[in-house]
LOVEX-683623 format. One line per field, with one value per residue: x, y, z of N, C-alpha, C in turn. Coordinates in steps of 0.001 Angstrom, whole numbers, plus 500000, padded with zeros to 6 digits. Example, Ala and Ser with C-alpha at 12.3 -4.5 7.8 and 13.67 -1.06 7.14 Angstrom:
residues 2
n.px	(513190, 512850)
n.py	(494310, 497750)
n.pz	(507800, 507080)
ca.px	(512300, 513670)
ca.py	(495500, 498940)
ca.pz	(507800, 507140)
c.px	(513200, 512900)
c.py	(496700, 500030)
c.pz	(507800, 507870)
This chain:
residues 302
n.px	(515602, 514032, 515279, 516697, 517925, 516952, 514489, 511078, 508592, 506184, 505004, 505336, 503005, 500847, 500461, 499330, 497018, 494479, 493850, 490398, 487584, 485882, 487446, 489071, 486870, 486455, 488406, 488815, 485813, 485989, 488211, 486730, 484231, 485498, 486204, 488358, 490428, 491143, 494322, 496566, 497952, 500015, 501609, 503630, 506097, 505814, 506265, 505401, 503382, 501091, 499084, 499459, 498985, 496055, 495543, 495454, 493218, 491788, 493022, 494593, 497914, 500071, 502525, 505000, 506643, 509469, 512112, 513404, 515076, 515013, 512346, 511126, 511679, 509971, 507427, 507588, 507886, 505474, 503142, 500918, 500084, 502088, 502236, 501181, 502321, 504400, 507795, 510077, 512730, 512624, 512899, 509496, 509526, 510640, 509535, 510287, 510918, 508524, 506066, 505480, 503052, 501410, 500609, 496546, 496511, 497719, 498928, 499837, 500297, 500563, 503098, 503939, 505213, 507675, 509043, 509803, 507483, 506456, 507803, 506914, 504695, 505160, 506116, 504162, 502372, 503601, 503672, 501175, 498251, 496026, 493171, 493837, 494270, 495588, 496032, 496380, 497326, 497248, 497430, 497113, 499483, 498115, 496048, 492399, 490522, 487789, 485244, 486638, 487242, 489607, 491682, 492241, 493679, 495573, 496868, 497574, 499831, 501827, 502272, 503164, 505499, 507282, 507958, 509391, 511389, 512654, 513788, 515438, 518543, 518826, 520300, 521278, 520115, 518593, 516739, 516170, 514779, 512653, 511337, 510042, 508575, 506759, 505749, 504102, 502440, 501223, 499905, 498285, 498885, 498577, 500036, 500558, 500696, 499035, 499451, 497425, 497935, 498340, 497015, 493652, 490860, 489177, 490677, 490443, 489707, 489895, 488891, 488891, 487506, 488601, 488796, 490507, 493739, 496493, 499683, 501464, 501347, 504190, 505361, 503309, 503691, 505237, 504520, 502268, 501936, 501828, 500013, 498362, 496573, 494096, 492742, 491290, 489719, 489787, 488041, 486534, 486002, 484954, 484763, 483253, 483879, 484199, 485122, 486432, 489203, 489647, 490336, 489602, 491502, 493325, 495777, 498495, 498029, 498778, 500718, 502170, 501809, 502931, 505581, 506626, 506041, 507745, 510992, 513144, 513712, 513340, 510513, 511364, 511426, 509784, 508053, 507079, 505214, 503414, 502228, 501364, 499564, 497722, 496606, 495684, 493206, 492369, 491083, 492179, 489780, 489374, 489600, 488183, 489894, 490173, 491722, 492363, 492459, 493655, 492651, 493701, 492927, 493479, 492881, 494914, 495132, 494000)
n.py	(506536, 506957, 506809, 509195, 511642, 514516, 514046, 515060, 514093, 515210, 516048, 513964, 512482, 514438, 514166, 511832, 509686, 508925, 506288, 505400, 504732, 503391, 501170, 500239, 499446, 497108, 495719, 495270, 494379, 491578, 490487, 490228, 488075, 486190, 485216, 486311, 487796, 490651, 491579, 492464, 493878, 494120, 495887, 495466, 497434, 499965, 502668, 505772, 505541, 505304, 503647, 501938, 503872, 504321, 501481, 500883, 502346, 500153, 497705, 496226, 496437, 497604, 496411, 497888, 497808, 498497, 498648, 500686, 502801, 505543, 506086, 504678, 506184, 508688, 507380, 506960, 509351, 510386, 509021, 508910, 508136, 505956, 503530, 502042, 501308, 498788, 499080, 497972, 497515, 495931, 494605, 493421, 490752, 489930, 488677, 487604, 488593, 489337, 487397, 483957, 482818, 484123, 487184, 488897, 490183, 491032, 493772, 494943, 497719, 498996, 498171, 495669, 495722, 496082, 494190, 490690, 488660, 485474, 484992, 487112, 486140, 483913, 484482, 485644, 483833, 482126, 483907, 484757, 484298, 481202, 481268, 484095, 487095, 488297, 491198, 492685, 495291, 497213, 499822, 501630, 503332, 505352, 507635, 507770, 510053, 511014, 512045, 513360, 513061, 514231, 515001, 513086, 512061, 513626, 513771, 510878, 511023, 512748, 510938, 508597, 509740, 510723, 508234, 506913, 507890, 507690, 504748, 505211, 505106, 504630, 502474, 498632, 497178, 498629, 498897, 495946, 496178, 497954, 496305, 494298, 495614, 496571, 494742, 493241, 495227, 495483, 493017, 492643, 491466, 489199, 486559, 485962, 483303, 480961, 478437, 475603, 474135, 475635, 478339, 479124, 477799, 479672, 482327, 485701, 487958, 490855, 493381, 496211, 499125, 497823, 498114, 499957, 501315, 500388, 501288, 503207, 502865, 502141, 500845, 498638, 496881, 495668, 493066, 492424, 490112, 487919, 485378, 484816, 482239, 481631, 481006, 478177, 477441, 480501, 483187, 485512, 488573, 491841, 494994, 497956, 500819, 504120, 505526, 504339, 504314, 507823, 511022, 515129, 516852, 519801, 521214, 521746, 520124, 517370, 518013, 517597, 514787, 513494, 514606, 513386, 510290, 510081, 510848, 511211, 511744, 514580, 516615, 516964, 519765, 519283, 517763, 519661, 521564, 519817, 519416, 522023, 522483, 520019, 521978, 523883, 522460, 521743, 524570, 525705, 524292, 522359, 518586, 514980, 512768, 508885, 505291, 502597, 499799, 496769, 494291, 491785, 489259, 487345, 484077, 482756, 479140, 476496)
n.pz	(499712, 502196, 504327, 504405, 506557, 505738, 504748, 504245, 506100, 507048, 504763, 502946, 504261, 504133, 501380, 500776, 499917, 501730, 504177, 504141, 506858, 505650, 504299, 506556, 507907, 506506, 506852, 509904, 510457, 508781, 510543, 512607, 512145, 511869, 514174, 515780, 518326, 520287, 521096, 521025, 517635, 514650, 512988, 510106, 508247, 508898, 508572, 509221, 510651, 510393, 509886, 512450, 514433, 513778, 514490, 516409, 518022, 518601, 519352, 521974, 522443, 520327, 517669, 515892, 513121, 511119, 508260, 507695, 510080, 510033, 509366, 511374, 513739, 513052, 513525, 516141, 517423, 516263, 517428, 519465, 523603, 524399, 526090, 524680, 522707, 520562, 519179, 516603, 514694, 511807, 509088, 506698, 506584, 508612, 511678, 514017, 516330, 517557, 519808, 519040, 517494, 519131, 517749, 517078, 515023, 511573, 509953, 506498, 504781, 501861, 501502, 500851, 498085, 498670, 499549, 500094, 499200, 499527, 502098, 503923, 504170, 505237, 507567, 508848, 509482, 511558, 513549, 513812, 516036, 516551, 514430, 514136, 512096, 508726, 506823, 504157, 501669, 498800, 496619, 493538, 491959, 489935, 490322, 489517, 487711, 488754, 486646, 485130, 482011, 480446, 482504, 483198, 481154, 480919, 483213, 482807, 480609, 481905, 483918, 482818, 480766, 483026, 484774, 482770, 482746, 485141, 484864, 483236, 483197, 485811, 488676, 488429, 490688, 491894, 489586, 490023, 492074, 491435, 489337, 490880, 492340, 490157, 489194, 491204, 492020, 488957, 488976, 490649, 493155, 492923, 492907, 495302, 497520, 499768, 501949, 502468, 505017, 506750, 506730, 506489, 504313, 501823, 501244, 501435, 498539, 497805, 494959, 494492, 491937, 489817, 487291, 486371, 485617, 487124, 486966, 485301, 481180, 480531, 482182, 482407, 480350, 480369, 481627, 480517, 479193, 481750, 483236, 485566, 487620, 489042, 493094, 493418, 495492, 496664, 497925, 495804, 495082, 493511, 492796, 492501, 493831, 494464, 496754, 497969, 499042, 498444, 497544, 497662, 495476, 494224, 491732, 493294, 495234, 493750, 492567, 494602, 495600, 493372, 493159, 495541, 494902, 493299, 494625, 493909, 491379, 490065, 488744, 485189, 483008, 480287, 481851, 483832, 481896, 481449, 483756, 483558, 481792, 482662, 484729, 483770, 482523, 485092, 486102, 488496, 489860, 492698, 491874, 492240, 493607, 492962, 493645, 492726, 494813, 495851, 498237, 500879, 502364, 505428, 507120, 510033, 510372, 512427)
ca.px	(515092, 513576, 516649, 517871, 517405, 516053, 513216, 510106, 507713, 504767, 504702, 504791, 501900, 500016, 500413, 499243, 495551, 493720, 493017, 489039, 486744, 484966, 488618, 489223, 486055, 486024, 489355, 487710, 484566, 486309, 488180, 485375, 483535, 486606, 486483, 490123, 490572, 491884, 494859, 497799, 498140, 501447, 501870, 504674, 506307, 504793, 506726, 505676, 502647, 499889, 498009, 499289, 497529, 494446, 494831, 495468, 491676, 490428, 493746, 495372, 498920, 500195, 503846, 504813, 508086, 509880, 513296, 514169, 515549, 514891, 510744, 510674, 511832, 509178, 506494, 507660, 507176, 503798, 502387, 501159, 500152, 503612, 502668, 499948, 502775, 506264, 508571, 511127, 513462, 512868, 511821, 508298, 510086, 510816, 508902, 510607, 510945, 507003, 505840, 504848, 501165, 500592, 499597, 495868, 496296, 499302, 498519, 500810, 499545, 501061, 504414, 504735, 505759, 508973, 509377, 509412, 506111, 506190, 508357, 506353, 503334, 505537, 506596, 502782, 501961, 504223, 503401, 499630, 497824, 495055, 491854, 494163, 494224, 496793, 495854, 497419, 496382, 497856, 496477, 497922, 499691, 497672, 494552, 491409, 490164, 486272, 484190, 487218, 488723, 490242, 492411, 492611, 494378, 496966, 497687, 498483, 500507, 502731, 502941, 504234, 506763, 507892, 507902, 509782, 512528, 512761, 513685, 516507, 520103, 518900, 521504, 521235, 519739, 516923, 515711, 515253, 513714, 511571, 510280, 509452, 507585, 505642, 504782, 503115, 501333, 500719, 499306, 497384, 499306, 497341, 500995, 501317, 499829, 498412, 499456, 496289, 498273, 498428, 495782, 492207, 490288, 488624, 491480, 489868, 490617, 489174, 489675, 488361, 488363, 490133, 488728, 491482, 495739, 497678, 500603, 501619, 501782, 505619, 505414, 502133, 503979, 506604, 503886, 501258, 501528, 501563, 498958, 498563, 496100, 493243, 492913, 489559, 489449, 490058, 487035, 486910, 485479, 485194, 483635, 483236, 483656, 485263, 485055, 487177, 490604, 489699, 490907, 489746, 493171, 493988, 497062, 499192, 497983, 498647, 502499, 503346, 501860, 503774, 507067, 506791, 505960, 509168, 511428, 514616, 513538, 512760, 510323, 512311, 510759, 508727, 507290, 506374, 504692, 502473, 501613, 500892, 498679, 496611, 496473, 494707, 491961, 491531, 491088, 491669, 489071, 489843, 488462, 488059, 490662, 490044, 492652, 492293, 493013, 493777, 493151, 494174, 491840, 493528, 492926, 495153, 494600, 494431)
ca.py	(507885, 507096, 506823, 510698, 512289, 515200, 513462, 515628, 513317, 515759, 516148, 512972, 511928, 515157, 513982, 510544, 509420, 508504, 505078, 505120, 504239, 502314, 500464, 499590, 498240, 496139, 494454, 494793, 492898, 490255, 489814, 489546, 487297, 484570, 485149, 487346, 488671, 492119, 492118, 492282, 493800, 494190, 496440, 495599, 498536, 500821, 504251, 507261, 504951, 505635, 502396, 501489, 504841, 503578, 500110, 501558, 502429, 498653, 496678, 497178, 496447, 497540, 496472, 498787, 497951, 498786, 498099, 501771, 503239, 506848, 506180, 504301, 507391, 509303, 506578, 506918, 510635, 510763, 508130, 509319, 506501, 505259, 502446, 501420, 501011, 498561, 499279, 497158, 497988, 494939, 494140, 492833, 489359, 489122, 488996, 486751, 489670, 488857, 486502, 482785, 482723, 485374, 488378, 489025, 490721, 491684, 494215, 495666, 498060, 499819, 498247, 494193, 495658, 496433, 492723, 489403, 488254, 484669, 485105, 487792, 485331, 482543, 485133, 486112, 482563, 482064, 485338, 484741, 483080, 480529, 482532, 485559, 487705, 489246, 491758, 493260, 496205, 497870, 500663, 501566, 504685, 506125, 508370, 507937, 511321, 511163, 512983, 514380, 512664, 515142, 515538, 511880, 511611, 514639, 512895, 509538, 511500, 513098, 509675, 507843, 510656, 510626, 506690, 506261, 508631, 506811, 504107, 505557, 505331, 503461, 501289, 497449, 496532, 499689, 498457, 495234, 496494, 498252, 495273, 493322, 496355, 496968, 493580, 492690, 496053, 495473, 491652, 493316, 491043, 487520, 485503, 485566, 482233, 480639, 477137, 475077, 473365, 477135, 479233, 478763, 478078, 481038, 483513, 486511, 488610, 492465, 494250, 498096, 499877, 497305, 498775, 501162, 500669, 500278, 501747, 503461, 502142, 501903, 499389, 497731, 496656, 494614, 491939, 492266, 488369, 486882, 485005, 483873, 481141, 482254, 480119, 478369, 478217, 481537, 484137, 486524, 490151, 492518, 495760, 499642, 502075, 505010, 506215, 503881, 505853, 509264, 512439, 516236, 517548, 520760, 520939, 521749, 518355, 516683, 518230, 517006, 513219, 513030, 514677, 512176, 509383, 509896, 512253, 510807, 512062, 515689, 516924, 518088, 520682, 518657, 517412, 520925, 522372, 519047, 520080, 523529, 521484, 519746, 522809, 524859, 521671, 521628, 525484, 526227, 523520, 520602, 517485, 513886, 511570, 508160, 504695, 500919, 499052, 495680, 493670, 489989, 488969, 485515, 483505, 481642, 477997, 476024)
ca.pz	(499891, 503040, 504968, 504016, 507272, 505111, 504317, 504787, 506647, 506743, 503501, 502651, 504724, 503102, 500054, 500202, 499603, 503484, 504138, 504663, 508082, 504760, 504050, 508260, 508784, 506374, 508025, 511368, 509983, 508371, 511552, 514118, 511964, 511610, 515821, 516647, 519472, 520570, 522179, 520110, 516480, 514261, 511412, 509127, 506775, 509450, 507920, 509876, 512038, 510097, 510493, 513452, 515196, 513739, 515180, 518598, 518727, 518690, 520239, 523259, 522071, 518260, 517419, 514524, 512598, 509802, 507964, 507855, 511139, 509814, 509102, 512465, 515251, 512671, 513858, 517195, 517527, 515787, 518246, 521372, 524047, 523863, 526542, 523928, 521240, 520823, 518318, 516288, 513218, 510943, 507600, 507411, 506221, 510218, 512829, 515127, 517488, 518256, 520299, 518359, 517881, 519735, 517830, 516738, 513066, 510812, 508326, 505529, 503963, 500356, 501571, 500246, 497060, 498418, 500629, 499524, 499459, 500571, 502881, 504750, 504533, 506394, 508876, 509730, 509494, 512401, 514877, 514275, 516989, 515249, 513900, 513788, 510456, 508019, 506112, 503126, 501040, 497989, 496067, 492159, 491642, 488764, 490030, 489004, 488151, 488635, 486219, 484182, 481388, 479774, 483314, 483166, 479827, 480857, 484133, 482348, 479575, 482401, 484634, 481592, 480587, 484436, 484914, 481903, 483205, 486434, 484237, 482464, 484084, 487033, 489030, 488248, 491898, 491516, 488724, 490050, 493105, 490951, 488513, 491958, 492946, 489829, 488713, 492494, 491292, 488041, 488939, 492199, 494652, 492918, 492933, 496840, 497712, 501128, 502620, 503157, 505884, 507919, 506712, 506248, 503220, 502138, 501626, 500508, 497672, 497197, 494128, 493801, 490827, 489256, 486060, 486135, 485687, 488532, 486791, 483708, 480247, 480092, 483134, 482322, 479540, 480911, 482225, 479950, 478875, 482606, 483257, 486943, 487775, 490524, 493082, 493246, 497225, 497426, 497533, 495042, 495587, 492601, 493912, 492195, 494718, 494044, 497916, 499562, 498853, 497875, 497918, 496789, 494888, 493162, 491201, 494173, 495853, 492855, 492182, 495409, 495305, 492210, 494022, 496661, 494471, 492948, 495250, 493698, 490250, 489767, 487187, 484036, 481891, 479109, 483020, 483999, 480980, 481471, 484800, 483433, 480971, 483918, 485858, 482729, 482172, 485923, 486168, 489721, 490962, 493124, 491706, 493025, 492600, 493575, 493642, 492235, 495647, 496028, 499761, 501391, 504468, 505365, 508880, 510402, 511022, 514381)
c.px	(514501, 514103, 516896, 517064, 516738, 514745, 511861, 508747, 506347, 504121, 504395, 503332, 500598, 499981, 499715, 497352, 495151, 493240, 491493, 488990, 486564, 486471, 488408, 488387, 485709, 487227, 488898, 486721, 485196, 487175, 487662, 484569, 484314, 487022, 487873, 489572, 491518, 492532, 496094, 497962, 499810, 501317, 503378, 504670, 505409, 505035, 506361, 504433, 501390, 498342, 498078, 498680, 496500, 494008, 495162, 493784, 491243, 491691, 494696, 497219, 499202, 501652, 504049, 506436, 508330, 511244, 513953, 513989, 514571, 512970, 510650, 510945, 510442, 507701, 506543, 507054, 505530, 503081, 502694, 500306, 500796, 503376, 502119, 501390, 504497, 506457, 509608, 511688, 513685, 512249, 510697, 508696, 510509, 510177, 509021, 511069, 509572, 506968, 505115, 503714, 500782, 500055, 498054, 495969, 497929, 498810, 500270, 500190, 500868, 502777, 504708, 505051, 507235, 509772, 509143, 508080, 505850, 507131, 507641, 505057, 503932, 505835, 505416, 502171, 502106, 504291, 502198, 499452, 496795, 494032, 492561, 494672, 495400, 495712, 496361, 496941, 497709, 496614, 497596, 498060, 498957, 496040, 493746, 490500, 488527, 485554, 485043, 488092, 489716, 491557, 493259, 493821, 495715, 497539, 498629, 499458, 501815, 503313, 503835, 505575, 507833, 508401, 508626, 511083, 513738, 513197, 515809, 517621, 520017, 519612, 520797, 519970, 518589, 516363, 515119, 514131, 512423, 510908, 509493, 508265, 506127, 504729, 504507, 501720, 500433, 499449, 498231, 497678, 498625, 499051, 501325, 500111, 499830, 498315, 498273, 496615, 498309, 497297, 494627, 491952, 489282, 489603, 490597, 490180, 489629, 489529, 488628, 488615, 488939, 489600, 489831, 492792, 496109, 498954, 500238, 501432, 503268, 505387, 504351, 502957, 504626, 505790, 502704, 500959, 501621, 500726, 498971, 497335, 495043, 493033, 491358, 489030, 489795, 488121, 487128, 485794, 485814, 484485, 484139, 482869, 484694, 485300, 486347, 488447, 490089, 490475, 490409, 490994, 493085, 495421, 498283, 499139, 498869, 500247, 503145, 502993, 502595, 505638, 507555, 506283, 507540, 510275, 512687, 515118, 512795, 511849, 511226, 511024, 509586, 507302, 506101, 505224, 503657, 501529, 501129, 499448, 497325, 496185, 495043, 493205, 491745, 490703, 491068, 490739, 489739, 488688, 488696, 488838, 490257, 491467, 491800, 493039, 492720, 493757, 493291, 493638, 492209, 493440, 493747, 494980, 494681, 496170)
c.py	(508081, 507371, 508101, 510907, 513793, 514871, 514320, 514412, 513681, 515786, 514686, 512050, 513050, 514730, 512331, 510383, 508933, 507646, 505408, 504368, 503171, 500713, 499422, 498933, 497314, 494783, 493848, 493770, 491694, 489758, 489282, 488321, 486088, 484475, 485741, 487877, 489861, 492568, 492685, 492645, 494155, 494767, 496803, 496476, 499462, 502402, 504730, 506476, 505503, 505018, 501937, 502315, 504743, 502173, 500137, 501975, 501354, 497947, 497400, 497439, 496875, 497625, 497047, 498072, 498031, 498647, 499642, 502482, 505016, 506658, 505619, 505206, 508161, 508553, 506926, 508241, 511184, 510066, 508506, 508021, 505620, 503717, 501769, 500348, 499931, 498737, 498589, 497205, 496426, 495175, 493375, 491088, 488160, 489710, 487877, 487907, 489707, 487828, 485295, 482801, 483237, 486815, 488129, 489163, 491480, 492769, 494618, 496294, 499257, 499474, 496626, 494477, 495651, 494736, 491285, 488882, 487018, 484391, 485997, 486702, 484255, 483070, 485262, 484785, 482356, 482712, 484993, 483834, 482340, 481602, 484129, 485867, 488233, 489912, 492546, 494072, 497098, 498557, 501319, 503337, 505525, 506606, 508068, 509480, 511453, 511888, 513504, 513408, 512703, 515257, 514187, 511513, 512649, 514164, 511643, 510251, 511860, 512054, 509051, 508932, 510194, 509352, 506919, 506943, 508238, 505498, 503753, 505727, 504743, 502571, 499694, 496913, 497558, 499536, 497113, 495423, 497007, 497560, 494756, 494240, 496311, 495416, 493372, 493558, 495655, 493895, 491548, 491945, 489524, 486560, 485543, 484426, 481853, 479289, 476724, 474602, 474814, 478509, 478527, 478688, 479281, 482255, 484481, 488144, 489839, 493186, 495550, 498302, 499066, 497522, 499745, 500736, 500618, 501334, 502423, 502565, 501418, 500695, 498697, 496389, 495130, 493441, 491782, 490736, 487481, 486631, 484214, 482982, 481603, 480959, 479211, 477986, 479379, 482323, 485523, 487916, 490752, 493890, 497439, 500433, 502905, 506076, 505312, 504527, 507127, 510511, 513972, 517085, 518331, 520195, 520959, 520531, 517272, 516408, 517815, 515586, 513071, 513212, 513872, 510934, 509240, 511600, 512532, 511667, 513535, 516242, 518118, 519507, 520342, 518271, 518948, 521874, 520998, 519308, 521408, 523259, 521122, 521000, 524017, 523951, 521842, 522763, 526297, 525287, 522481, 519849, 515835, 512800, 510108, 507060, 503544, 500511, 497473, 494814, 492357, 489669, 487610, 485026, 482323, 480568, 477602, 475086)
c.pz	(501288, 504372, 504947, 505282, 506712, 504877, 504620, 505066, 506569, 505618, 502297, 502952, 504073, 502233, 499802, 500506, 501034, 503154, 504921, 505929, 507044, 505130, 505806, 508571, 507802, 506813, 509143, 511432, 509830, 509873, 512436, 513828, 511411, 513382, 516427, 517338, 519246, 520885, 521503, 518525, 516039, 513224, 510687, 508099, 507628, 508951, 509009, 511073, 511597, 510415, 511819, 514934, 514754, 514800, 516610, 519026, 518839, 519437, 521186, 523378, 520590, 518080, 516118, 514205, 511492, 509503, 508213, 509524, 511388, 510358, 510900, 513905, 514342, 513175, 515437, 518089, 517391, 516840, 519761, 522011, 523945, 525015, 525517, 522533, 521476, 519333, 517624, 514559, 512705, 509892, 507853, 506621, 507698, 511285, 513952, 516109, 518126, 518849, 519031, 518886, 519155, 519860, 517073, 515421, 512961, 509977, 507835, 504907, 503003, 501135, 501246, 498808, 496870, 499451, 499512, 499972, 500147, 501991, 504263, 505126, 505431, 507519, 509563, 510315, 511103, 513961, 514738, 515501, 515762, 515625, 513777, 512291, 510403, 506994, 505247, 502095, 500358, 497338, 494417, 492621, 490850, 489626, 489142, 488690, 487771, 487989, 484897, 483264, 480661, 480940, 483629, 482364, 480512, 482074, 483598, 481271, 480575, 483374, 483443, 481182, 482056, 484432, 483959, 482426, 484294, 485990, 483952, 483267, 485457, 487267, 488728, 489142, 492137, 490810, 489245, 490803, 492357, 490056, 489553, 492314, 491771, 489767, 489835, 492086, 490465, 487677, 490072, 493046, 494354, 492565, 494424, 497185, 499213, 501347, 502835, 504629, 507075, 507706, 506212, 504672, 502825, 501841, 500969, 499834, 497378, 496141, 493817, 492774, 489922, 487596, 485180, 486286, 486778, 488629, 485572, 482428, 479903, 481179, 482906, 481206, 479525, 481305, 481661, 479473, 479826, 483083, 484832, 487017, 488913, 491147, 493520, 494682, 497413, 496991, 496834, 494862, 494741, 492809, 492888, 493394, 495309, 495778, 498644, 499619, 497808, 498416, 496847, 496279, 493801, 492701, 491944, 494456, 494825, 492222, 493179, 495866, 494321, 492844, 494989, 496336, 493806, 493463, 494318, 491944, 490019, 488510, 486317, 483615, 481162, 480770, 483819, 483048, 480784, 482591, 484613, 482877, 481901, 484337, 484686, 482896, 483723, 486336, 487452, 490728, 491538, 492578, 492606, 492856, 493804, 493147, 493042, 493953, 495698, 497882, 499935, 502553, 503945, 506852, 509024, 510965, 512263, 514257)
């Protein structure tokens, strides 16, 4: 979908929840206080250059790349200070187009669901310099809707309808893509593991919200009996705070995060008269939706 030169780009970036100052500095922090330097960042799965015009205010270089061609002229455009920025059409599985141990920080952010996971970790491994960070940050599809859970229940009633749809008649090789995606989701990213022999002890693990689903019921489903293993050098961070991805969203906001959560899939009917549903309980107000995010602060070794 990302590929269609149709693609509405604006709209997509309207529609999506704003990574927090709160969120950034707590990357920033954790970097300064494992000693990185500033010269060099890399953001794999960069899409339209969202993060990587953030990390243009603190480093003096920011290599952005991405597998799709299309999302990466859309990165290119949005980003002004073009000496500030390089560019390179890969998957975040390669980053041998960087210099060896020589960038500062990797992030990924809301895009290792669609990559092989250790594979991206051996690639960062590899481009870090030592003491330099990766950072990795997912956030669950399902809104939190603060205060309302009457708006709550009719959201999850119309995700599950939707999701289950998205389901149905899907090609062979989309579905798998999409198990890989949810279960990283649905497991918040705790099966990507960390070499002692290349990263530090210490990896550390953030979970927001994690009171709340990730996904639907129809996909929760599918992984409800795997049990991963935590690992007991890692640091584990459990944290309520419904600020770090927020957003105020009327029902408009709300019909087109869902349209651009799934572009490929139009809402039917039974989908619309759910949204009519929401739109009555919300009555006109915007309310507060917040996310479940998941982060990965790891340093690489000497």
């Amino acid at each position: 979908m990302f590929d269609s030169p149709t693609f509405d780009f604006d709209s997509y970036i309207k529609y999506r929840p704003p990574y927090s100052d709160k969120l950034y500095a707590e990357i920033y922090q954790y970097h300064e206080s494992h000693g990185g330097q500033w010269n060099l960042a890399h953001d794999a799965g960069t899409g339209a250059g969202i993060v990587a015009e953030e990390l243009s205010t603190k480093f003096t270089t920011v290599a952005a790349s991405d597998p799709s061609a299309v999302y990466l002229e859309q990165a290119r455009r949005r980003l002004s200070l073009r000496d500030k920025f390089l560019f390179g059409c890969y998957p975040g599985e390669d980053m041998s187009w960087l210099p060896d141990a020589g960038v500062d920080m990797i992030t990924m952010a809301e895009a290792i669901h669609w990559a092989e996971p250790q594979d991206v970790v051996t690639a960062a491994s590899k481009a870090l310099r030592p003491g330099g960070t990766l950072a990795i940050w997912h956030y669950g599809v399902i809104p939190i809707f603060v205060g309302s859970t009457e708006a709550q229940d009719a959201f999850n009633e119309l995700f599950d309808h939707w999701s289950s749809r998205l389901i149905e008649g899907a090609p062979e090789a989309k579905l798998a893509n999409l198990e890989r995606a949810v279960r990283m989701t649905v497991l918040r990213m705790a099966e990507i593991e960390f070499d002692k022999s290349e990263w530090k002890t210490g990896v550390h693990r953030i979970y927001w919200n994690a009171y709340h689903p990730t996904v639907g019921i129809t996909h929760q489903a599918a992984f409800k009996d795997v049990q991963v293993q935590e690992n007991p050098d890692d640091v584990v961070d459990r944290r309520i705070d419904e600020t770090i991805l927020s957003q105020y969203a009327d029902i408009d906001w709300i019909r087109g995060y869902m349209n651009h959560l799934y572009p490929d899939v139009p809402a039917d009917d039974t989908e619309q008269d759910m949204f009519e549903k929401l739109a009555r309980i919300m009555e006109g107000r915007k309310l507060r939706l917040s996310w479940t995010v998941t982060m990965i602060l790891a340093t690489k070794s000497n």
